[in-house]
Legacy VTK file of the C-alpha trace (Angstrom):
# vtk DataFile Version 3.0
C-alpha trace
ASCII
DATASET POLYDATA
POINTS 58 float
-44.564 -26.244 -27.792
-41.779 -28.071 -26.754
-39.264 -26.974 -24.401
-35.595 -27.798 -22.739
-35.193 -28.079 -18.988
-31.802 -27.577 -17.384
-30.985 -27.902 -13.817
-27.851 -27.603 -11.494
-27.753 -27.847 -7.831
-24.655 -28.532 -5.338
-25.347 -32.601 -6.094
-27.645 -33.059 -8.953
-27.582 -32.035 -12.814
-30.476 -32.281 -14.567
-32.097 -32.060 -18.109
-35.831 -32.335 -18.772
-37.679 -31.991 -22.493
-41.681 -31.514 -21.746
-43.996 -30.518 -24.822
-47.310 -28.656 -24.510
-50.241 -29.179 -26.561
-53.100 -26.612 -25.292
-53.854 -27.147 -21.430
-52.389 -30.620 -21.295
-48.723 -31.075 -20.744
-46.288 -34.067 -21.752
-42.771 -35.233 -19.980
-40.816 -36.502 -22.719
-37.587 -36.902 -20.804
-36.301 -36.100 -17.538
-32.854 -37.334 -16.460
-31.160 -36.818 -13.568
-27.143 -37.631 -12.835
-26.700 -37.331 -8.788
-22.994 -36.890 -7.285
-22.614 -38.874 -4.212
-19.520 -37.877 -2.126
-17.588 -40.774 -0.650
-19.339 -42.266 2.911
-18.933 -40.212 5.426
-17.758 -36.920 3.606
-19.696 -33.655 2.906
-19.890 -32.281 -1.006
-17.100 -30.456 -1.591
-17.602 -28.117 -4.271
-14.670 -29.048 -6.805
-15.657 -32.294 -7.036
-19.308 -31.616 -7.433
-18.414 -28.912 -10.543
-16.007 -31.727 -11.920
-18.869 -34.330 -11.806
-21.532 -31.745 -13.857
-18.411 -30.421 -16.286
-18.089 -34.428 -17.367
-22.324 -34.997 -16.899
-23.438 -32.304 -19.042
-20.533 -33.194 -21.395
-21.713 -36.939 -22.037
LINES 1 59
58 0 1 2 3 4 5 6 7 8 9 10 11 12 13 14 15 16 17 18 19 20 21 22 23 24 25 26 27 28 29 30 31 32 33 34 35 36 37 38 39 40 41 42 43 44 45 46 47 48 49 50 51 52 53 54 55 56 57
């Protein structure tokens, strides 16, 4: 069985396809885009929804 992984946080998306045959258990894929706010600056939400809105959309 395979199955589709999707993961949001305040800095990271996240997608993830693992398949499972019996007991054992297979990562196919698992990427990962991180935001990094500019040096010095906290996340600040708009900017970490704008950079998942164009991440998921790629």
């Amino acid at each position: 069985m395979k199955c589709l992984g999707i993961e949001s946080t305040a800095h990271t998306f996240s997608c993830a396809v693992v398949d499972r045959n019996g007991k054992r258990g297979e990562i196919l894929s698992d990427i990962r885009k991180i935001y990094g706010p500019p040096e010095g600056e906290g996340i600040h939400p708009r900017e970490a929804s704008r950079h998942h809105v164009e991440t998921s959309s790629a």
